[in-house]
C-alpha positions in Angstrom: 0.0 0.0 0.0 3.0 2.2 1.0 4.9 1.4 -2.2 1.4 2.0 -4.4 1.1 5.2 -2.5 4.3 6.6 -3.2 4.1 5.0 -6.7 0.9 7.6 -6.8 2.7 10.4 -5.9 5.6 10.6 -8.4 3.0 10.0 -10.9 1.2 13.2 -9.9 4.9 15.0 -9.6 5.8 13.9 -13.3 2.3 15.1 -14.7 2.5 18.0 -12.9 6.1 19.3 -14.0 5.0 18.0 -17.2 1.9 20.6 -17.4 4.0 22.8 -15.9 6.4 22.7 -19.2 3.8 22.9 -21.4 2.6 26.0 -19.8 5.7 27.7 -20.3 6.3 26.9 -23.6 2.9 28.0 -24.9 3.6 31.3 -22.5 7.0 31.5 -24.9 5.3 31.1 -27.9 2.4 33.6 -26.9 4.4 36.0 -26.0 6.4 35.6 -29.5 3.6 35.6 -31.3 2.2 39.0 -29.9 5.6 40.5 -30.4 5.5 39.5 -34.2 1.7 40.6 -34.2 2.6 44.0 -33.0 5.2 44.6 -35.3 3.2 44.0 -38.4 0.0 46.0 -36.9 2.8 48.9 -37.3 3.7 47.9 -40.3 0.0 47.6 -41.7 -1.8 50.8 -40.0 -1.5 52.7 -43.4 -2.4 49.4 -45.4 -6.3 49.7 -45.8 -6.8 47.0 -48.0 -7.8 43.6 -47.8 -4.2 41.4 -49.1 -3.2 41.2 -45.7 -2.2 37.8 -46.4 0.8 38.7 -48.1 1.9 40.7 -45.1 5.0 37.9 -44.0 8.0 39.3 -42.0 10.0 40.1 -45.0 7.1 41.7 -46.4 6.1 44.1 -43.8 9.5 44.8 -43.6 9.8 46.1 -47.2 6.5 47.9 -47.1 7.6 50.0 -43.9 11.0 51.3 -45.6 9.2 51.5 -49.3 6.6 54.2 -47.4 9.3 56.3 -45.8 10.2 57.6 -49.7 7.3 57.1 -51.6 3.8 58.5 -52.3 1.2 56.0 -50.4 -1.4 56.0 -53.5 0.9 54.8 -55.8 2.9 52.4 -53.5 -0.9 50.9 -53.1 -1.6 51.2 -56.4 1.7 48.9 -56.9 0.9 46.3 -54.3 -2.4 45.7 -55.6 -1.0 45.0 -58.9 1.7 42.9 -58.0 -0.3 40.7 -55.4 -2.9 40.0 -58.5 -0.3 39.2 -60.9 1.2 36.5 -58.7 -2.3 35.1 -57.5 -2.8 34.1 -61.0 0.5 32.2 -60.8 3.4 32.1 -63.1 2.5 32.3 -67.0 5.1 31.4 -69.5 3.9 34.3 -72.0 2.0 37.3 -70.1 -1.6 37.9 -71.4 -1.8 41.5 -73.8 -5.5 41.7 -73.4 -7.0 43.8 -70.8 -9.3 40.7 -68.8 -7.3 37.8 -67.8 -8.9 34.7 -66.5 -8.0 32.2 -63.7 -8.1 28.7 -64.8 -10.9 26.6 -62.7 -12.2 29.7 -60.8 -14.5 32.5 -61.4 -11.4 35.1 -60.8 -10.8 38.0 -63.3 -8.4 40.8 -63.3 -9.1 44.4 -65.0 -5.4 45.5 -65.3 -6.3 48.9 -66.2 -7.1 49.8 -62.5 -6.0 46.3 -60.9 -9.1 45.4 -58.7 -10.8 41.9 -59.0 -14.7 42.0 -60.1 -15.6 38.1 -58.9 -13.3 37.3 -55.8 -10.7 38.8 -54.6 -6.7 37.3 -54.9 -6.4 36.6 -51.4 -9.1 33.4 -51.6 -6.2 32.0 -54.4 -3.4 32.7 -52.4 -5.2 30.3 -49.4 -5.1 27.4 -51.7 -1.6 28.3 -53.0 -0.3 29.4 -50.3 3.3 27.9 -51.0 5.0 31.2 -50.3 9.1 30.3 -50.4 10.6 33.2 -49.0 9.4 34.6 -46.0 12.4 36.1 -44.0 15.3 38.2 -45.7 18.6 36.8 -47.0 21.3 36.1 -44.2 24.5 37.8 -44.9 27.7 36.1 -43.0 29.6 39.4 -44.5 27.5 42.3 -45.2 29.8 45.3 -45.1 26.9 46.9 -43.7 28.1 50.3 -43.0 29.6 50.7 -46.0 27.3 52.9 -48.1 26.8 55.3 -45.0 27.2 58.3 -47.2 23.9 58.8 -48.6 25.8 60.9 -51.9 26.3 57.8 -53.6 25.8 58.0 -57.4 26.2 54.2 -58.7 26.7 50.9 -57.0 28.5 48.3 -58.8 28.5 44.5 -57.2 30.2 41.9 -59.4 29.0 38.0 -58.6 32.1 36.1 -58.3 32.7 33.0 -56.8 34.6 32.4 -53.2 37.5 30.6 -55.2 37.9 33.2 -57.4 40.5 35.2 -55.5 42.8 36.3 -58.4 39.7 37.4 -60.6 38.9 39.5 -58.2 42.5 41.0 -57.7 42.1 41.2 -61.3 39.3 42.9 -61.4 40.4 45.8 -58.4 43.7 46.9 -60.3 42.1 46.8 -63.5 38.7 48.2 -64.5 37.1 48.5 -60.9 40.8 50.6 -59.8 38.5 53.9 -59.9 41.6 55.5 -61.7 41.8 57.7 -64.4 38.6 58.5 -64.9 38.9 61.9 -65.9 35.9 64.1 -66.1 33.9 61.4 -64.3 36.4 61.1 -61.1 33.1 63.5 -59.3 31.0 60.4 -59.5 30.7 58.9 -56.4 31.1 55.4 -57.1 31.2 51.9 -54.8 32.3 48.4 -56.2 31.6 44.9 -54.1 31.7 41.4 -54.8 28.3 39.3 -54.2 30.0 35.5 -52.8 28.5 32.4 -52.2 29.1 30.8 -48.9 32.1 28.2 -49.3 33.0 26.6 -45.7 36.2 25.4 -46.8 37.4 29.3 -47.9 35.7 31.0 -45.1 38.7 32.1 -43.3 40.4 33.1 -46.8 37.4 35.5 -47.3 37.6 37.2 -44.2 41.3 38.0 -44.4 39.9 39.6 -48.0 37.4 41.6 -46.9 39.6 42.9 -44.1 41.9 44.0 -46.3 39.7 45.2 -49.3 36.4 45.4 -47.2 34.5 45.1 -50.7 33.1 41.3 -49.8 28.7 40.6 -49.7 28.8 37.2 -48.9 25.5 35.6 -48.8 24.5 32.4 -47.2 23.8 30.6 -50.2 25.5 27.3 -51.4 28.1 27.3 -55.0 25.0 25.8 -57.4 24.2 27.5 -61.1 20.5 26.4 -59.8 20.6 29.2 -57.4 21.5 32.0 -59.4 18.5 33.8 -59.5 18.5 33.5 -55.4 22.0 35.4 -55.7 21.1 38.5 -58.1 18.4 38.8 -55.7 20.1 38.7 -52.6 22.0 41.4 -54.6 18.9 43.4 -55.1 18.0 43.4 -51.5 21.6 43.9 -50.0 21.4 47.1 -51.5 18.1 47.9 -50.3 18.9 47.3 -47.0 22.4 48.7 -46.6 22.7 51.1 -49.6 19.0 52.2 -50.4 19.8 56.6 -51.2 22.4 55.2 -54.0 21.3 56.4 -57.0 21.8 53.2 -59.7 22.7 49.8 -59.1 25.1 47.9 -62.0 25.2 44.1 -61.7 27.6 42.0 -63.5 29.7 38.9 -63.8 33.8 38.5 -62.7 34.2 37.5 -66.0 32.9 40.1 -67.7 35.1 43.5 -68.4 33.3 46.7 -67.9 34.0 50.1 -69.6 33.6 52.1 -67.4 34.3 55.3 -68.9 31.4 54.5 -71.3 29.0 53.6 -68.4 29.7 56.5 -66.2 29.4 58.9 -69.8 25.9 57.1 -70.0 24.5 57.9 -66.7 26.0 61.3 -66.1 22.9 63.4 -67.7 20.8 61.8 -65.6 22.7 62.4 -62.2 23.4 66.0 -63.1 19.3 66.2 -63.3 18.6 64.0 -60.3 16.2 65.4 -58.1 14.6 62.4 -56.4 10.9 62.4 -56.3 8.8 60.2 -53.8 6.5 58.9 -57.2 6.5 54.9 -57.7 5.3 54.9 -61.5 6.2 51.6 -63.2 5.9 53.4 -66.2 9.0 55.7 -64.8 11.0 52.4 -64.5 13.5 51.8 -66.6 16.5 48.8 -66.4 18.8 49.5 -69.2 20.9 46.9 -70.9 21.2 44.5 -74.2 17.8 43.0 -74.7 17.1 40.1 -76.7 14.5 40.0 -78.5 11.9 37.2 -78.6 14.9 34.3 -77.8 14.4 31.0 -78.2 14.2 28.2 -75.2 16.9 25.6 -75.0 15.2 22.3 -74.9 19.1 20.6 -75.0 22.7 21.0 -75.6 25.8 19.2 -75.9 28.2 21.3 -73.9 28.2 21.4 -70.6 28.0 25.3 -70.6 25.1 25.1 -72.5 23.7 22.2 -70.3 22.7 25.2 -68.0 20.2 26.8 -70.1 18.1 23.9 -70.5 15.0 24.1 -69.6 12.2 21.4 -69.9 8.4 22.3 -70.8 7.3 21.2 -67.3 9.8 24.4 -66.2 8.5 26.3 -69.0 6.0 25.5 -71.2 6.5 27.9 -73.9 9.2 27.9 -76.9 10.1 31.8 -76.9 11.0 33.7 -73.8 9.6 37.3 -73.3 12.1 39.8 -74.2 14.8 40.4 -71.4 17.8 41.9 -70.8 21.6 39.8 -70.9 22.5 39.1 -67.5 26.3 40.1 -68.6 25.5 43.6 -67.1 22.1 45.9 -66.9 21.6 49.3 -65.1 19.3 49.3 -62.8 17.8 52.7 -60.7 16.4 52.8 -57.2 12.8 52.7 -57.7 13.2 49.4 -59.9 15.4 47.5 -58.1 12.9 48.9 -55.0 9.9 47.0 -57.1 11.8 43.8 -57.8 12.8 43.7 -54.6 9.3 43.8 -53.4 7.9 41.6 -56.2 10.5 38.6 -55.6 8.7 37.7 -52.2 5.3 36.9 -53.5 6.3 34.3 -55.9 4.6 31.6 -54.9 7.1 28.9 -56.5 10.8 28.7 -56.7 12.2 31.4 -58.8 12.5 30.6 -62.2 16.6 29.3 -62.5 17.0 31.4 -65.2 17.8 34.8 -63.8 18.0 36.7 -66.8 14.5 35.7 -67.7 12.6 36.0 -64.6 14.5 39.5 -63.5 14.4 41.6 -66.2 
């Protein structure tokens, strides 16, 4: 009876503590939760429209820097349309007509004023709700300070890989030196290298950004699959850390930029800057060599070339939509501000071909 009691007893102990633990770990999670709830109710107070839904860390994140700068009709005017465009999913070919139907639901888009007549894009998203990227990209180096003077006229980050030391050194004493530039030495300029994240080189880096301090390196794995996650970790590095520079330039490491001729292009325009807080997309412009109506790679024999291929499953249709050659492109604030903004409400992996799906 003794040995039953006692038996009893730790029982009731081991239930107890074991309530007890489940009380504190809801009470931890509450308490995060109301936290997180509290910073998107600031983030959202200016947001009267319904697409909440879309409203993930990131998100709310980008809206509450996008309306420090720009005008709140138009930034609204712009989240309408892009959380429409993605509820309808990814197309291969984007619709010219002014009605565009859903598949298998009564959903249908004016695009002239972006508002839905049947239903509204939110009851899509519920059932699609496969949203891949919902916090921003991690950053083992970020240079973060790096852009504090807000003059900055042109950003240039090169993708290179982490094993491509002497490219770089290359690329810093050649083109990139910042020397003799002439009439354009005024231009406030800043070069960095986008890396991936090698384990074996890590140390390596560090030493070269200590002595350079020019190294983004992003927490994303050495794979051609990923590109498209890189050039847009590029994008949003320079939101975050150098969001009043004027034009950002992406390119390659293997790719040799005149300069002179780049900086003669956008001078005109940074002798007339005057920022305005206006968020247009007709006012955005990404300039670069476009090709024109290109065809899709269905195979290749190279292994180069083994890279573009892309199945019908991927991408149903034979001809891309015109876009710009990822060798280099120009790209001002207020568009890389909307790609930025755009990339997070994919609901599907970004399209491996960044060329294609960014510009």
């Amino acid at each position: 009876m003794i040995g039953d009691f006692y038996l009893n007893c730790n029982q009731k102990r081991c239930f107890t503590c074991l309530l007890l633990f489940n009380f504190i770990l809801a009470l931890i999670y509450y308490i995060h939760q109301q936290n997180y709830l509290i910073l998107i109710r600031n983030y959202r107070k200016a947001i009267p429209f319904e697409h909440n839904i879309f409203l993930t860390r990131a998100i709310a994140y980008l809206r509450h820097q996008l309306e420090n700068d720009y005008d709140r009709n138009d930034l609204h005017r712009f989240y309408r349309l892009v959380e429409n465009e993605f509820s309808l999913g990814l197309r291969c070919v984007r619709k010219t007509n002014s009605q565009i139907s859903l598949l298998n639901t009564n959903l249908t888009i004016n695009e002239s004023n972006q508002t839905t007549t049947t239903t509204t894009a939110s009851s899509i998203v519920v059932k699609n709700a496969r949203l891949k990227r919902t916090d921003l990209y991690s950053f083992t180096i970020s240079n973060s300070d790096a852009c504090a003077n807000d003059s900055i006229d042109l950003v240039v980050i090169i993708i290179s890989k982490s094993e491509n030391y002497k490219t770089r050194d290359a690329i810093r004493r050649t083109w990139a030196s910042g020397k003799q530039l002439g009439n354009y030495s005024l231009i406030n300029l800043k070069f960095f290298f986008l890396l991936d994240f090698d384990e074996k080189l890590t140390s390596n880096i560090r030493l070269e950004n200590k002595l350079f301090r020019d190294i983004i390196q992003v927490e994303l794995p050495q794979q051609y699959t990923l590109v498209t996650h890189r050039v847009l970790a590029l994008f949003e590095w320079t939101f975050r850390f150098c969001r009043k520079a004027k034009y950002l330039f992406k390119t390659d490491d293997d790719i040799f930029i005149n300069l002179i001729l780049l900086l003669k292009f956008i001078r005109p325009n940074l002798d007339s800057f005057k920022f305005n807080n206006s968020f247009q997309i007709a006012d955005m412009q990404i300039y670069g060599y476009k090709h024109y109506y290109p065809r899709v790679f269905r195979q290749a024999s190279d292994p180069v070339s083994q890279r573009y291929v892309i199945t019908e499953d991927e991408f149903p249709c034979g001809n891309y939509p015109d876009f710009l050659s990822g060798f280099g492109y120009l790209i001002p604030r207020k568009a890389r501000d909307a790609l930025v903004y755009a990339s997070y409400h994919d609901f599907d992996l970004p399209f491996r071909i960044s060329d294609v799906y960014l510009t």
